[in-house]
DSSP file (Angstrom, degrees, kcal/mol; ACC not computed):
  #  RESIDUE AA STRUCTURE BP1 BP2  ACC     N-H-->O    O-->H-N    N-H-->O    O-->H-N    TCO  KAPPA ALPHA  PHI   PSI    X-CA   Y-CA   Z-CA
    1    1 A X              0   0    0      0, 0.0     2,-0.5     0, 0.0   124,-0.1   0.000 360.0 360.0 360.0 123.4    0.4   20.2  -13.1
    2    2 A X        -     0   0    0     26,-0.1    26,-0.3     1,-0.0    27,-0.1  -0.801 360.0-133.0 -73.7  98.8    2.0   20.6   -9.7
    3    3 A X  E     -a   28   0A   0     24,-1.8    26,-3.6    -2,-0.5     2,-0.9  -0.241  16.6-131.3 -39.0 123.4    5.7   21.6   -9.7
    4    4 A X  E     -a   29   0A   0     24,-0.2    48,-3.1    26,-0.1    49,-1.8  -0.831  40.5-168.2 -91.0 119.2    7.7   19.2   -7.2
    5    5 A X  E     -ab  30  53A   0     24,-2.8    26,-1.3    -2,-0.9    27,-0.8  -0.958  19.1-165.1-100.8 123.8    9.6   22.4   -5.4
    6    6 A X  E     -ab  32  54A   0     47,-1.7    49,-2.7    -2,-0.3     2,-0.4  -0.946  14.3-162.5-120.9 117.1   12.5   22.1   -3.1
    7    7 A X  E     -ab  33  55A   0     25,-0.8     2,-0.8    -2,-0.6    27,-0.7  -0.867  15.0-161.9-129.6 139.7   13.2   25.1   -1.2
    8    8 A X  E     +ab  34  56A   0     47,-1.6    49,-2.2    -2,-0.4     2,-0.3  -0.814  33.1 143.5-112.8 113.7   16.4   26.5    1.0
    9    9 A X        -     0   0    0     25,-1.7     6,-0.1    -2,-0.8    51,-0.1  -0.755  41.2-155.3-158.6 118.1   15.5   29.0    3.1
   10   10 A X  S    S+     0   0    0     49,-0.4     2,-0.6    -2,-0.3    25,-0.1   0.404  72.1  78.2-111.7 -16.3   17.1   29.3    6.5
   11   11 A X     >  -     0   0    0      1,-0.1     4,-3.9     2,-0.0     5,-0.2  -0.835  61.7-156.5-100.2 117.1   13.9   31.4    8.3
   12   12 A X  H  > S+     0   0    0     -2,-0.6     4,-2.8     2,-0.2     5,-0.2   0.876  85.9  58.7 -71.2 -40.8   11.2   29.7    9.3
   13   13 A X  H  > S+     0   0    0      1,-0.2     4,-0.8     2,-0.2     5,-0.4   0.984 111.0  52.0 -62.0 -41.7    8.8   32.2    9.3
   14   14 A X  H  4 S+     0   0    0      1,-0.2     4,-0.3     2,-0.2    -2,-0.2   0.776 103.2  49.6 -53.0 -26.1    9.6   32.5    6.1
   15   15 A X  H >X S+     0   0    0     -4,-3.9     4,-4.0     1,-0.2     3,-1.2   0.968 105.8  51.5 -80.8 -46.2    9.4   29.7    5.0
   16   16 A X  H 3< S+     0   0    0     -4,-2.8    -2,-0.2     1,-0.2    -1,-0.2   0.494 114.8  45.8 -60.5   7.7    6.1   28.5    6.1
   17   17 A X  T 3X S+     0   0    0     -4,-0.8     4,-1.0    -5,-0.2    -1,-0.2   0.435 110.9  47.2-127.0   0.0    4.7   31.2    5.0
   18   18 A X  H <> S+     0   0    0     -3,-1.2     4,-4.5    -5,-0.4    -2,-0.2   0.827 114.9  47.4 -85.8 -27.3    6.3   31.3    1.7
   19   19 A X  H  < S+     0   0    0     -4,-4.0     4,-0.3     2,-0.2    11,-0.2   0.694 114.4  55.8 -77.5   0.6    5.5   27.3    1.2
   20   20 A X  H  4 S+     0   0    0     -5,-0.3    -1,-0.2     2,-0.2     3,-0.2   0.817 115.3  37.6 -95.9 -39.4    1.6   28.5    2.5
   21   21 A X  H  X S+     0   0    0     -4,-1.0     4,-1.7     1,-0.2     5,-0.3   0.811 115.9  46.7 -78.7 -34.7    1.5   30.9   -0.1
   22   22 A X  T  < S+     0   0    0     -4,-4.5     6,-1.0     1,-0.2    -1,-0.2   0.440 109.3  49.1 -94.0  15.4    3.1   29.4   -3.0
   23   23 A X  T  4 S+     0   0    0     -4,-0.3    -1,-0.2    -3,-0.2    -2,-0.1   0.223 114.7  56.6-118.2   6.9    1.4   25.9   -3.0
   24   24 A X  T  4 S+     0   0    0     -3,-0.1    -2,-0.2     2,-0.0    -3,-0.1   0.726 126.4  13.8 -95.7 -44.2   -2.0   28.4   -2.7
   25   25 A X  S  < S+     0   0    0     -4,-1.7     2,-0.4     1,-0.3    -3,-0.2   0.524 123.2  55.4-137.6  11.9   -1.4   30.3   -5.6
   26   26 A X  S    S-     0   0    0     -5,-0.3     2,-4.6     2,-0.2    -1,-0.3  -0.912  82.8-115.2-137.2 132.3    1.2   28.7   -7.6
   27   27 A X  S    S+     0   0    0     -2,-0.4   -24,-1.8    88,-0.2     2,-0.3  -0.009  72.9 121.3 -60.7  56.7    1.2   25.2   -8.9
   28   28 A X  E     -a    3   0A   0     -2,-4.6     2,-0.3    -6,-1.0   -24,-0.2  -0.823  46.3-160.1-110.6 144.3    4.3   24.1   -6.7
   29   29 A X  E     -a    4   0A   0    -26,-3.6   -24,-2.8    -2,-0.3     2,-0.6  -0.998  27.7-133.0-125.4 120.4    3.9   21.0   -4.2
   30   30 A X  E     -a    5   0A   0     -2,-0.3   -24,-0.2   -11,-0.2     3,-0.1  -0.728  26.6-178.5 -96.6 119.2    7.0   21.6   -1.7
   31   31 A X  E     -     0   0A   0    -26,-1.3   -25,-0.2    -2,-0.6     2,-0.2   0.270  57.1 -25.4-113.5  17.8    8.8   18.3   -1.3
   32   32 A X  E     -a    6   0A   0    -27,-0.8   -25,-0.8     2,-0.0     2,-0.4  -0.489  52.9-150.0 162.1 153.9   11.4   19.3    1.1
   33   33 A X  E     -a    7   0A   0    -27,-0.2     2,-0.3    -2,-0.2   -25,-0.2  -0.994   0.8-160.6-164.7 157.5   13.6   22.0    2.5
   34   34 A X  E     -a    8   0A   0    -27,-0.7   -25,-1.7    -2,-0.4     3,-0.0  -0.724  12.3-155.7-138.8 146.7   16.6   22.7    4.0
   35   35 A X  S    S+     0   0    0     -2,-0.3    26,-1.1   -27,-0.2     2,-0.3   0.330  73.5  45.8-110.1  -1.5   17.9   25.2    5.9
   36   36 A X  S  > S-     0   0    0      1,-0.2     4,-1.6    24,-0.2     5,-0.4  -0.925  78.9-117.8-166.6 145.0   21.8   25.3    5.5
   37   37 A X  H >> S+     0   0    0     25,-2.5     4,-5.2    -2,-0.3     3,-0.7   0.966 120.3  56.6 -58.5 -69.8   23.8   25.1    2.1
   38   38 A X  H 3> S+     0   0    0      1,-0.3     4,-0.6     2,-0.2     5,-0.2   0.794 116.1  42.4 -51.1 -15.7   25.7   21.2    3.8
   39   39 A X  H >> S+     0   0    0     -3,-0.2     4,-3.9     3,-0.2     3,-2.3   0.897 116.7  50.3 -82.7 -48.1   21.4   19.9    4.2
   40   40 A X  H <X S+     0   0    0     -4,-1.6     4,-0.6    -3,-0.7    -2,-0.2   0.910 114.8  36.6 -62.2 -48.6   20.7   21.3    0.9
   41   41 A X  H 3< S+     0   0    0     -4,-5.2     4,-0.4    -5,-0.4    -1,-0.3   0.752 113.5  54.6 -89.7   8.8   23.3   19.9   -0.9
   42   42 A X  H XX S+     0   0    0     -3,-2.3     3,-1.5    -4,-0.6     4,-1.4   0.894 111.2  55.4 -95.6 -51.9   23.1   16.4    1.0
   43   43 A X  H >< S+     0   0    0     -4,-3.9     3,-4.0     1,-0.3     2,-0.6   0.830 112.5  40.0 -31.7-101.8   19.1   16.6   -0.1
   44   44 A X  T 3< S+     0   0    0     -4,-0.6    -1,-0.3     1,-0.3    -2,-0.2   0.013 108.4  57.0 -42.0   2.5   20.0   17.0   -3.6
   45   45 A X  T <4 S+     0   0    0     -3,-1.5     3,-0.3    -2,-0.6    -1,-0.3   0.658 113.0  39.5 -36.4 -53.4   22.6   14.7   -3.7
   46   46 A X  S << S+     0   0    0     -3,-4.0     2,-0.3    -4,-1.4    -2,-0.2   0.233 125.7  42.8-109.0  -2.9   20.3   11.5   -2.3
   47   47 A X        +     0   0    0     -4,-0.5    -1,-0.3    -5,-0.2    -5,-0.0  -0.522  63.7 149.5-166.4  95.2   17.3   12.8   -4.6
   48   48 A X  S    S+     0   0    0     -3,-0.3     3,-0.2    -2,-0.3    -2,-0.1   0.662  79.3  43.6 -82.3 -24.6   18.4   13.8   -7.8
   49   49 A X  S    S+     0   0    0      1,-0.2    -1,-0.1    -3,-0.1    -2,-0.0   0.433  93.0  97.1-113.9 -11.5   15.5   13.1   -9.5
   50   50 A X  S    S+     0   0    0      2,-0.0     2,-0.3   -19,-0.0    -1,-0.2  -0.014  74.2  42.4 -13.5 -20.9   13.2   14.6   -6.9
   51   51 A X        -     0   0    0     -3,-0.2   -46,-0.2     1,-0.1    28,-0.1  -0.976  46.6-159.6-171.3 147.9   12.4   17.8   -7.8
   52   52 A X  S    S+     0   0    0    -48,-3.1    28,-2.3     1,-0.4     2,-0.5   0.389  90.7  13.1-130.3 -25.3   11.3   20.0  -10.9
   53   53 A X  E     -bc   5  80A   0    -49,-1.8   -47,-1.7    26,-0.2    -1,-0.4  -0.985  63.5-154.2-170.9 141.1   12.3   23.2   -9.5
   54   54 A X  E     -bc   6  81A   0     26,-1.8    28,-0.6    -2,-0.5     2,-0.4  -0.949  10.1-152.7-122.3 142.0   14.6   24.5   -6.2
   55   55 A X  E     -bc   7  82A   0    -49,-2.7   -47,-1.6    -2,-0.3     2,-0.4  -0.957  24.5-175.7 -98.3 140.1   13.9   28.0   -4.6
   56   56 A X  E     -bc   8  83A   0     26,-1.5    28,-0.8    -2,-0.4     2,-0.4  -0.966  15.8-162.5-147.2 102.7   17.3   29.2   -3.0
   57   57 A X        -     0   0    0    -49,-2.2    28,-0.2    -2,-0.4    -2,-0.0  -0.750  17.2-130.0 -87.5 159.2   18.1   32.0   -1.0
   58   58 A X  S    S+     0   0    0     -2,-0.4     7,-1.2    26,-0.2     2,-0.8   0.639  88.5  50.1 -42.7 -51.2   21.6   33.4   -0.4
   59   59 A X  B    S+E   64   0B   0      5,-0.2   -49,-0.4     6,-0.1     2,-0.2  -0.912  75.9 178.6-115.8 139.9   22.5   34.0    2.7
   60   60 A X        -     0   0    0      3,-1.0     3,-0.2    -2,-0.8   -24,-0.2  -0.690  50.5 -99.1-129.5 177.6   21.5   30.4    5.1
   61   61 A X  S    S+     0   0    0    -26,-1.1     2,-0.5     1,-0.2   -25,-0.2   0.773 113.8  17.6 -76.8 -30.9   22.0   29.7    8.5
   62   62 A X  S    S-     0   0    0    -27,-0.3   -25,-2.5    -3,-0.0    -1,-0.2  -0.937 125.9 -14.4-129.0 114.8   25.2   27.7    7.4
   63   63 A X  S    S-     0   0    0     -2,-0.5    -3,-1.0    -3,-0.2     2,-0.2  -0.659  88.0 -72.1  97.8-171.2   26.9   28.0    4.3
   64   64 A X  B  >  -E   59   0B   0     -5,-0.2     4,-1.7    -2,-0.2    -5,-0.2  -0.869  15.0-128.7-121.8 161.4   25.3   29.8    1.0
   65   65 A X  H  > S+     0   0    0     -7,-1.2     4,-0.9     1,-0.2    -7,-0.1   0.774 116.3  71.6 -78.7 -12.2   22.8   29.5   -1.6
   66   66 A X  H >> S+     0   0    0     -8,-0.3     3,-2.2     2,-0.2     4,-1.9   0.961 102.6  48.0 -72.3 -67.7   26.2   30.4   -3.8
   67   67 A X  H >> S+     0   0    0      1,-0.3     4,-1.8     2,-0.2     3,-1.7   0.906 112.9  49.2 -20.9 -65.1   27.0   26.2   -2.4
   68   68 A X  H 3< S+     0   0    0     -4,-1.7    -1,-0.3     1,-0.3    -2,-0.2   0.704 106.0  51.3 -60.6 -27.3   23.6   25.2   -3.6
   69   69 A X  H X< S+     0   0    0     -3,-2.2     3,-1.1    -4,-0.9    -1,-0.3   0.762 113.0  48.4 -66.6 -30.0   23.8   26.8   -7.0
   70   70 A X  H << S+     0   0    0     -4,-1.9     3,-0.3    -3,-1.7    -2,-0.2   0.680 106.1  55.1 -96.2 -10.0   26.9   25.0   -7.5
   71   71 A X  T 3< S+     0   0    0     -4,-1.8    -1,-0.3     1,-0.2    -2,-0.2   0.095 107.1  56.1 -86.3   7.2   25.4   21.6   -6.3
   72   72 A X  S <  S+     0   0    0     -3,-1.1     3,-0.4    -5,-0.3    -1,-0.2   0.096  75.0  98.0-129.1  28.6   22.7   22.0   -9.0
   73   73 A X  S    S+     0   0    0     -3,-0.3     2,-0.2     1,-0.2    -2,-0.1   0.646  78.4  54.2 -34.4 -51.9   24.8   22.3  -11.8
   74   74 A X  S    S+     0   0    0     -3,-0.1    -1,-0.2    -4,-0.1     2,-0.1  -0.602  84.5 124.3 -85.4  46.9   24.5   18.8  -12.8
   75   75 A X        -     0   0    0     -3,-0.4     2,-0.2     1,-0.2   -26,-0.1  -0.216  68.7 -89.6-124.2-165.7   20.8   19.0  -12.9
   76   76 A X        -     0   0    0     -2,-0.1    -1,-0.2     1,-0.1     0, 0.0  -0.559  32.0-120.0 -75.4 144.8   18.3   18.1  -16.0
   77   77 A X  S    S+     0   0    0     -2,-0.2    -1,-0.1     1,-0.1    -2,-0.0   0.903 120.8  59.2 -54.5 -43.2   17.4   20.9  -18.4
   78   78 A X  S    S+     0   0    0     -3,-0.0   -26,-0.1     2,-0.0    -1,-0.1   0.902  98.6  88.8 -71.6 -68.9   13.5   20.2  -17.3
   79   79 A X        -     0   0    0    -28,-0.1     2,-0.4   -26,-0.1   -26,-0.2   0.211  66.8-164.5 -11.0 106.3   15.2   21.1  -13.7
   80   80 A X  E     -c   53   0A   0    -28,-2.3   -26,-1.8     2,-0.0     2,-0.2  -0.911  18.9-165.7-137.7 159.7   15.2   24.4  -12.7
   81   81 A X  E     +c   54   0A   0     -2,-0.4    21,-1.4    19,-0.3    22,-0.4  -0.512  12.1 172.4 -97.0 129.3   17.1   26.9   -9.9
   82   82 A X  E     -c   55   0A   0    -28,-0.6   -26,-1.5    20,-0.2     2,-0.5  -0.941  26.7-135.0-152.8 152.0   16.0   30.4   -9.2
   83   83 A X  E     -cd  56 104A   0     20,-1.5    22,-3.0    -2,-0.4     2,-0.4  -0.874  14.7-161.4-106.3 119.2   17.6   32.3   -6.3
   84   84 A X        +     0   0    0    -28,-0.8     2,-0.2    -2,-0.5    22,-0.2  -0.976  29.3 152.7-100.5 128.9   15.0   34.3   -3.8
   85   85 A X        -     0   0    0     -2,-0.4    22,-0.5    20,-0.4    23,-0.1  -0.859  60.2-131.5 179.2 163.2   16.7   37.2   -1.6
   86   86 A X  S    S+     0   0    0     -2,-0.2     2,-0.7    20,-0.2    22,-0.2   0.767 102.2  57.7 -52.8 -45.7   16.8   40.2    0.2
   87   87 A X        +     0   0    0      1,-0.1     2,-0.3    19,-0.1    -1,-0.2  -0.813  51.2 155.7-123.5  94.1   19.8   41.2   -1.6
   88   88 A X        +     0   0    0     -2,-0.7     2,-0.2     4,-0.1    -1,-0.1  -0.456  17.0 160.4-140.5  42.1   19.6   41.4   -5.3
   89   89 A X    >>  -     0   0    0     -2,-0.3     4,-1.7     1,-0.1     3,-1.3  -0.387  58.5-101.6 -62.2 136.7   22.3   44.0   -6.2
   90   90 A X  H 3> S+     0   0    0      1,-0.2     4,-4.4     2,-0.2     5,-0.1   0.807 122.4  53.4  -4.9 -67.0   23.5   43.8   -9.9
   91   91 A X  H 3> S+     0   0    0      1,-0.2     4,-1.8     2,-0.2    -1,-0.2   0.865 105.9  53.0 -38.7 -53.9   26.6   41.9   -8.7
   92   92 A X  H <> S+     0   0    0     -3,-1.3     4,-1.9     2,-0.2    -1,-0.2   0.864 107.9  46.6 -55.3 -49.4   24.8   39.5   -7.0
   93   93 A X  H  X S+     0   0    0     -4,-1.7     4,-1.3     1,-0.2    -2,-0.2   0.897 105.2  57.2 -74.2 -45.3   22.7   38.5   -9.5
   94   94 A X  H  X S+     0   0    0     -4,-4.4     4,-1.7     2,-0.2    -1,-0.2   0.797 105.3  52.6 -11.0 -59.6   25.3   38.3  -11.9
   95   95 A X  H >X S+     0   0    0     -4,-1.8     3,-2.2     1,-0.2     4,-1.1   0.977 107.6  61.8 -56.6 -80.9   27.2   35.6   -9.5
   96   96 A X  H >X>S+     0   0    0     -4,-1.9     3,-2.2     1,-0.3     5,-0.8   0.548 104.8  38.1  22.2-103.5   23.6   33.9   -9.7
   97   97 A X  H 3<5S+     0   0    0     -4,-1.3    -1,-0.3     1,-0.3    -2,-0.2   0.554 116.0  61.8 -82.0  -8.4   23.4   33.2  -13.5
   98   98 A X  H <<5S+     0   0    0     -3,-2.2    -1,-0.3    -4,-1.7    -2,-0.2   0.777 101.0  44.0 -23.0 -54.1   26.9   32.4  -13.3
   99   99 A X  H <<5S-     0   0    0     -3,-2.2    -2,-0.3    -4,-1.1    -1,-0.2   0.502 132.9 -88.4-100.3 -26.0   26.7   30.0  -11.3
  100  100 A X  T  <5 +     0   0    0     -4,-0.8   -19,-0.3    -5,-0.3    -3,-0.2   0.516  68.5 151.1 136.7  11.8   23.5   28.4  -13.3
  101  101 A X      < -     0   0    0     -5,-0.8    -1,-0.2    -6,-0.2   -19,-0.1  -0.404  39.1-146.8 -65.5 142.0   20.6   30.0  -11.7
  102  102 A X  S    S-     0   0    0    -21,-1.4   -20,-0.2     1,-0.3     2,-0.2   0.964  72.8 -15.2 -47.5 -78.1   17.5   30.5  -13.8
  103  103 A X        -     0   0    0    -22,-0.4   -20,-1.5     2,-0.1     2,-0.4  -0.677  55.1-144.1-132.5 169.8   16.1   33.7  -12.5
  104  104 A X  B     -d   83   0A   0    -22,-0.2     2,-0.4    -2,-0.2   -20,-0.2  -0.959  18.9-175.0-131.9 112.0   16.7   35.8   -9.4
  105  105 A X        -     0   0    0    -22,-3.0   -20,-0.4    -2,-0.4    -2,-0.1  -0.976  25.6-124.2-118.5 138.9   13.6   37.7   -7.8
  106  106 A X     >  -     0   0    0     -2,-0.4     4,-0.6   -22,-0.2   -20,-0.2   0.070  18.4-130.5 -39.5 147.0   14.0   40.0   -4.9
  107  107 A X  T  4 S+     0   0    0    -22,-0.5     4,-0.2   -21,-0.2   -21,-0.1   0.894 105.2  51.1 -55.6 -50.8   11.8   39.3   -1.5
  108  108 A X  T  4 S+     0   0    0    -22,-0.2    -1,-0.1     1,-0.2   -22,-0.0   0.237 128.0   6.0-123.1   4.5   10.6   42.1   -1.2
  109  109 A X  T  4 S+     0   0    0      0, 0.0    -1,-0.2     0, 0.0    -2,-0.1   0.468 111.1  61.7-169.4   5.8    9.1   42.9   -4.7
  110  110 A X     <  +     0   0    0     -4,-0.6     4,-0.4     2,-0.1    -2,-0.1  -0.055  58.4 113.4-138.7  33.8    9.2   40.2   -7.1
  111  111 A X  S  > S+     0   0    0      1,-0.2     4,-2.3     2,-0.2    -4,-0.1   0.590  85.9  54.1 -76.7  -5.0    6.9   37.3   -5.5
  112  112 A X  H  > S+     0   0    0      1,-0.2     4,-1.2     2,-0.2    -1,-0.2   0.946 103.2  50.4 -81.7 -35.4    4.6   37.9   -8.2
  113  113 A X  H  > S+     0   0    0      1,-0.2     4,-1.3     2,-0.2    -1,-0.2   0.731 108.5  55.3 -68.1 -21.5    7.2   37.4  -10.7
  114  114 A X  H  > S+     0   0    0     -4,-0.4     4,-2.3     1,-0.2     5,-0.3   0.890 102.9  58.5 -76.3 -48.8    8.1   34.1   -8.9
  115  115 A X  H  X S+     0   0    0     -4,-2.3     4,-1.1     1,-0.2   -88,-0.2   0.786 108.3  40.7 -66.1  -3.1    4.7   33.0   -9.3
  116  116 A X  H >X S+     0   0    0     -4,-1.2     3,-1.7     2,-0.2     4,-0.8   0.953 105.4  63.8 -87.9 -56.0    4.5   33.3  -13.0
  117  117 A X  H 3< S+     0   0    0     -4,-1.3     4,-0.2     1,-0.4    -2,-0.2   0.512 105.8  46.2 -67.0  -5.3    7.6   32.0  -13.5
  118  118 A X  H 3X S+     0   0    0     -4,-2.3     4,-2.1     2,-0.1    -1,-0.4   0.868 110.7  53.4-101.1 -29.0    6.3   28.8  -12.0
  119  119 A X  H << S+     0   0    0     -3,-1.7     4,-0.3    -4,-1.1    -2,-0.3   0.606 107.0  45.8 -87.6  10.7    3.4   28.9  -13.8
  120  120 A X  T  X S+     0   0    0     -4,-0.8     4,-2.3     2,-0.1     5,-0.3   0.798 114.4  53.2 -62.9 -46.6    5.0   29.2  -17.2
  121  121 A X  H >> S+     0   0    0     -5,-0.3     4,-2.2     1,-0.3     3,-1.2   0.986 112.0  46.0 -57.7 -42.1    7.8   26.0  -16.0
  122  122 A X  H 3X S+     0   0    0     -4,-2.1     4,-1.0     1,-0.3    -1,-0.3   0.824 107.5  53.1-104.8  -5.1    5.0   23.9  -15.1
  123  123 A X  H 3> S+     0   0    0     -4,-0.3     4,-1.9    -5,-0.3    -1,-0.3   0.845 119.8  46.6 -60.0 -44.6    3.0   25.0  -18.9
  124  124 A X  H <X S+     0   0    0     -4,-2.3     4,-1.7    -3,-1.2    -2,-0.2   0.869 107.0  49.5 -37.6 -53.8    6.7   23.7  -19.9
  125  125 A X  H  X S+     0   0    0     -4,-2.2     4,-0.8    -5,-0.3    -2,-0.2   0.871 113.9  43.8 -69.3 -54.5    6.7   20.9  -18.1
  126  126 A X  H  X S+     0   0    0     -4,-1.0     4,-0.7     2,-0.2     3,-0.5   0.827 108.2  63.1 -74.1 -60.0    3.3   19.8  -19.4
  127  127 A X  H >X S+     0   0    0     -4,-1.9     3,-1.6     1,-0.2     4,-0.6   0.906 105.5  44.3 -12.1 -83.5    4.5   20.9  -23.0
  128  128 A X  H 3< S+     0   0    0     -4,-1.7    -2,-0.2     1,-0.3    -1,-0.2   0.266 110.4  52.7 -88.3  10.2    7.3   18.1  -23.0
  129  129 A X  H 3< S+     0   0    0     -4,-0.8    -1,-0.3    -3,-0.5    -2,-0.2   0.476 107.4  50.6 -76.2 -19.6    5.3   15.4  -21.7
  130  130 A X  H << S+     0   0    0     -3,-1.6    -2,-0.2    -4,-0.7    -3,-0.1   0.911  98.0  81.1 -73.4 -43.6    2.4   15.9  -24.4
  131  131 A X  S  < S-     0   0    0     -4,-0.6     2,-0.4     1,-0.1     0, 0.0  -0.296  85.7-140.9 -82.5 144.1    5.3   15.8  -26.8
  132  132 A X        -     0   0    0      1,-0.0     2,-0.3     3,-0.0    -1,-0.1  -0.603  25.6-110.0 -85.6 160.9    6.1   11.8  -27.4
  133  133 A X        -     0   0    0     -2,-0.4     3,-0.1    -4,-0.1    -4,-0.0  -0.730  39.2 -89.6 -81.2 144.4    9.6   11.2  -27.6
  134  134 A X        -     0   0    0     -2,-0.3     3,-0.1     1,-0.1    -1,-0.1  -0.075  62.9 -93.8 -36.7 125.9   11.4    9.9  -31.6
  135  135 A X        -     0   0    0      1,-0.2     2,-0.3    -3,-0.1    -1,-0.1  -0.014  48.1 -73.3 -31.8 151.3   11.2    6.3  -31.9
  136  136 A X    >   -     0   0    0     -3,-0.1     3,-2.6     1,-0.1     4,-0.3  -0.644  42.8-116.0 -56.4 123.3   13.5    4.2  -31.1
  137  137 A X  G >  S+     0   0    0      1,-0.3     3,-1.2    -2,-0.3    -1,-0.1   0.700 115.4  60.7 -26.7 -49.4   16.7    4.0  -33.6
  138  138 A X  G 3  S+     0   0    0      1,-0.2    -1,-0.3     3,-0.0    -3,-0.0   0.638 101.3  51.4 -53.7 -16.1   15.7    0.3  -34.4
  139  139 A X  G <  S+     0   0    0     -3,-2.6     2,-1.1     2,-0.0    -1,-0.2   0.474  86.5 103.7 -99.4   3.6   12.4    1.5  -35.7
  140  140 A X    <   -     0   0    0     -3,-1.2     2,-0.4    -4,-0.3     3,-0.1  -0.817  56.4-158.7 -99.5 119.1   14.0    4.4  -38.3
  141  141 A X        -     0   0    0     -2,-1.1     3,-0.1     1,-0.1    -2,-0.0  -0.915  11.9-171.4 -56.1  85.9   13.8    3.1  -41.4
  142  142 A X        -     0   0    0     -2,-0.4     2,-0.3     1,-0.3    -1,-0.1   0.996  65.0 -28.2 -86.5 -50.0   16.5    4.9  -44.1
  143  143 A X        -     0   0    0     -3,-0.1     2,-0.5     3,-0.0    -1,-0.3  -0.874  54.7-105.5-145.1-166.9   15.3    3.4  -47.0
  144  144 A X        -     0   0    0     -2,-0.3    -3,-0.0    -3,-0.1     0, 0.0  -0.934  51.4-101.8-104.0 134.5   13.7    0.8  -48.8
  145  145 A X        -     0   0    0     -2,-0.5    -1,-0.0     1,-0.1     0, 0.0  -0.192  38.2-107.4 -43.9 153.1   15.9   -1.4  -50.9
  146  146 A X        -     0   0    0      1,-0.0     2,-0.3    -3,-0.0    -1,-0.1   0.031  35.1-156.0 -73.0 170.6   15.9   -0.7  -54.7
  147  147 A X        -     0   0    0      0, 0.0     3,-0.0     0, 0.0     2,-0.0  -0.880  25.6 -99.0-137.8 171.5   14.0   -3.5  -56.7
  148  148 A X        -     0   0    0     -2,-0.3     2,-0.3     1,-0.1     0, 0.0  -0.377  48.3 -93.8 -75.1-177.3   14.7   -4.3  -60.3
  149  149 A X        +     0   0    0      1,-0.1    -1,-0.1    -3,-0.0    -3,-0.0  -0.683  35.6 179.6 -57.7 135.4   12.6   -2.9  -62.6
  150  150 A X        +     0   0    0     -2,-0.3     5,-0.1    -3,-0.0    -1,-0.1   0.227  19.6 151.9-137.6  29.7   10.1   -4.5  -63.8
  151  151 A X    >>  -     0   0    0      1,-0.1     4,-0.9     3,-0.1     3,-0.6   0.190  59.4-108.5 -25.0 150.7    8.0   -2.1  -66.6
  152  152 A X  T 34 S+     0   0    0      1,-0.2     3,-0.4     2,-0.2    -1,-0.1   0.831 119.9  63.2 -45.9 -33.6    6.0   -3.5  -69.5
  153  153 A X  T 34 S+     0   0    0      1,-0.3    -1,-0.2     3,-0.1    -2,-0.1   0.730 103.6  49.3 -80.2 -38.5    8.9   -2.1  -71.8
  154  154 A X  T <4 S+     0   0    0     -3,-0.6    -1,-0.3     2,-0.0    -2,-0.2   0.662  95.3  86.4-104.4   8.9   11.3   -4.4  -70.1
  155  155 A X     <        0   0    0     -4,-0.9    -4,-0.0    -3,-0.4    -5,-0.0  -0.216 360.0 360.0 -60.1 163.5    9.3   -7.7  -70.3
  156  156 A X              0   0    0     -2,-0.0    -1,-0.1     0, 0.0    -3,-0.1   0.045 360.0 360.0-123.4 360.0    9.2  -10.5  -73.3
């Protein structure tokens, strides 16, 4: 199963060569990206339902990835946020899962860790689609109505 990915990352070589790498060796299909927190959250405003998973860095050509964490807030559980950047001091990261982020992997030393962590969501993903969803309320049954008895014992 192919994660639909949406990724804010404000460098272009980086990004094309991060969306070249990760739709090569991680099941993500990148269905749009933004460069500036005000695109990024205008995206994800107008297609809420859009996306399975956002990549976000921190520092953008306008704005922050701080914006964008706080514009995904509202999201689905099945949704999820994880913050890629250079800067991935204690502090930082902190702010991060504060603010609702998933995970946070470094640039510069944790691409591997991104790429499991997609393939375990989309082994999730895959999970709660197998699973069917509970019936509909009208179809639960609490019990059967009582009858009388009707034993041999109590016949004539």
């Amino acid at each position: 199963m192919l994660i639909n990915t949406f990724l804010v990352e404000d460098c272009a070589d980086i990004r094309d060569t991060l969306v070249e790498a990760m739709e090569e060796i991680a099941p993500c299909r990148f269905v749009a990206h933004a460069n500036s927190e005000s695109t990024a959250r205008q995206w994800l405003h107008t297609h809420p339902d859009d996306w399975q998973l956002a990549i976000v860095d921190l520092l953008l050509a306008d704005g922050s990835g701080f914006g964008v964490l706080r514009q995904c807030q509202q999201r689905r559980p099945e949704q999820k946020v994880v913050v890629l950047t250079g800067h991935s001091h204690e502090s930082i990261v902190e702010k991060c899962l504060d603010l609702g982020a998933d995970e946070v992997f470094d640039k510069s030393g944790e691409l591997e860790d991104l790429v499991e962590y997609c393939r375990a969501h989309a082994a999730s993903l895959l999970e709660v689609k197998a699973t069917p969803p509970p019936p509909p309320a009208a179809w639960v049954v609490d019990s059967f109505p009582r009858t009388t008895d009707v034993s041999p014992s109590t016949r004539s």
